[in-house]
PAPA-281684 format. One record per residue (C-alpha): residue number from 0; residue in one letter; y, z, x. Coordinates in Angstrom, 3 decimals. Example, Ala and Ser with C-alpha at 12.3 -4.5 7.8 and 13.67 -1.06 7.14 Angstrom:
BEGIN
- num, residu, c2, c3, c1
- 0, a, -4.500, 7.800, 12.300
- 1, s, -1.060, 7.140, 13.670
This chain:
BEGIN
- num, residu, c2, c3, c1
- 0, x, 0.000, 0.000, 0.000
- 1, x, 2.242, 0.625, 2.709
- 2, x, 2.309, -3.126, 3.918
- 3, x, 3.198, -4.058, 0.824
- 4, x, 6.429, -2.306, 0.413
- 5, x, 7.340, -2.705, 4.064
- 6, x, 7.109, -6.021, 3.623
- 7, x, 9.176, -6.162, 0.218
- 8, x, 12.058, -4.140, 2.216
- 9, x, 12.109, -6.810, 4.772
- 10, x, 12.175, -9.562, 2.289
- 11, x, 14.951, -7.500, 0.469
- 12, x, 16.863, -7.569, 2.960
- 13, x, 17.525, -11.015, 4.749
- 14, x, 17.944, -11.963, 1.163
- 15, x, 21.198, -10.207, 1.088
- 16, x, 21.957, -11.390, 4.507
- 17, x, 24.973, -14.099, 3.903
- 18, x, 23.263, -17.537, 4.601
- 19, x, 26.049, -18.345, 7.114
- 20, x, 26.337, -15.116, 8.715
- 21, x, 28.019, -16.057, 12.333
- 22, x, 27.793, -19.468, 12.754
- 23, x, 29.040, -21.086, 15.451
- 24, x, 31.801, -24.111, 15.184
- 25, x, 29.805, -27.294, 16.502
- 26, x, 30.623, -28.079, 19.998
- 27, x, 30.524, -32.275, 19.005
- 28, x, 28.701, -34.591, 17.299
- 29, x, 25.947, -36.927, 18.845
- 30, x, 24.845, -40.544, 17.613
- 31, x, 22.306, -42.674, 18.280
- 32, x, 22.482, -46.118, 18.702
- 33, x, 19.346, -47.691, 19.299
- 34, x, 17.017, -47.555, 22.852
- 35, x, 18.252, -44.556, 25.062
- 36, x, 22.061, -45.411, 24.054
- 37, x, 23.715, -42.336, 22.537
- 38, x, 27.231, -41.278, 22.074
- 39, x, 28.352, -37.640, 22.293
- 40, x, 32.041, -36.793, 21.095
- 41, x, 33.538, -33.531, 22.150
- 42, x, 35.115, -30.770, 20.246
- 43, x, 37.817, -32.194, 22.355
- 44, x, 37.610, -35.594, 21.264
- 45, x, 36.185, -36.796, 24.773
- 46, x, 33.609, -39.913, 24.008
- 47, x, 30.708, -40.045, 26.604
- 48, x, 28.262, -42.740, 26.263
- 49, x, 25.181, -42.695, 27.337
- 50, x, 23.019, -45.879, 28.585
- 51, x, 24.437, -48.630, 26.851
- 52, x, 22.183, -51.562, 26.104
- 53, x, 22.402, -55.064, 26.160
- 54, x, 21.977, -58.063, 23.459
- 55, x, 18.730, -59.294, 22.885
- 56, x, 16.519, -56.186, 22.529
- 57, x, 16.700, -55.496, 18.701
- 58, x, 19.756, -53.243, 18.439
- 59, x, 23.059, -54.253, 17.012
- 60, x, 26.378, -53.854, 19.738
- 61, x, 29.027, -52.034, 18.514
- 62, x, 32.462, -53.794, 18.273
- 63, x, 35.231, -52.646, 19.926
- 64, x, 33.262, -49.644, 20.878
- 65, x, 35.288, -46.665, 23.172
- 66, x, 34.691, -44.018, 25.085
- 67, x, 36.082, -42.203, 27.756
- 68, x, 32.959, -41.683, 30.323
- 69, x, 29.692, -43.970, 30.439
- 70, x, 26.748, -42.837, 32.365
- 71, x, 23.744, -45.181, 33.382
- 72, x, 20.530, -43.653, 33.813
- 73, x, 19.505, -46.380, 35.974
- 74, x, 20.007, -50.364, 37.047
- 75, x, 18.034, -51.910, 34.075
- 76, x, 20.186, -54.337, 31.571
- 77, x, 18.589, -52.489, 28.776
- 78, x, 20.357, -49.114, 30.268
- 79, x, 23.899, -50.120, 31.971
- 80, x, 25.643, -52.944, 29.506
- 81, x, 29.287, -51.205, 30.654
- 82, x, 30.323, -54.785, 29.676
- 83, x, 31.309, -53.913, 25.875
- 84, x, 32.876, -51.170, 25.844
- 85, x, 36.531, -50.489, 26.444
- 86, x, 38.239, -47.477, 27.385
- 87, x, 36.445, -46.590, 30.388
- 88, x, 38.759, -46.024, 33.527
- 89, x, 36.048, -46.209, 36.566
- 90, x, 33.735, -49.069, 36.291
């Protein structure tokens, strides 16, 4: 019997807890665009894109796509297309 009421306490109470209790602001948001291409924007607003692909493997190219930093995992077209996108200070 003891179980059982222990049990029914516990469920009692993180059903009064407040379903948001303490949650944290998001830090960004991160999209996916197809292959290992992914784009994380900042709090801040900072764009960083992440291996950018090139036509021809099944994903569409974004159009007048922006961001601030690109990093290239390594030398493979499908990884380092820097080519379309604008913004970027350092190629």
């Amino acid at each position: 019997m003891r179980p059982l009421l222990l049990r029914a306490l516990l469920l009692a109470i993180l059903l009064a807890l407040p379903a948001h209790a303490h949650a944290a602001p998001p830090a960004g948001k991160l999209t996916w665009y197809g292959q290992a291409c992914f784009l994380l924007e900042t709090a801040a607003g900072t764009r960083i894109l992440m291996d950018p692909f090139a036509k021809g493997i099944g994903y569409e190219i974004p159009q007048g796509f922006k961001a601030d930093i690109v990093t290239i995992s390594h030398e493979h077209p499908d990884h380092n297309n820097v080519a379309f996108v604008s913004g970027v200070a350092n190629r």
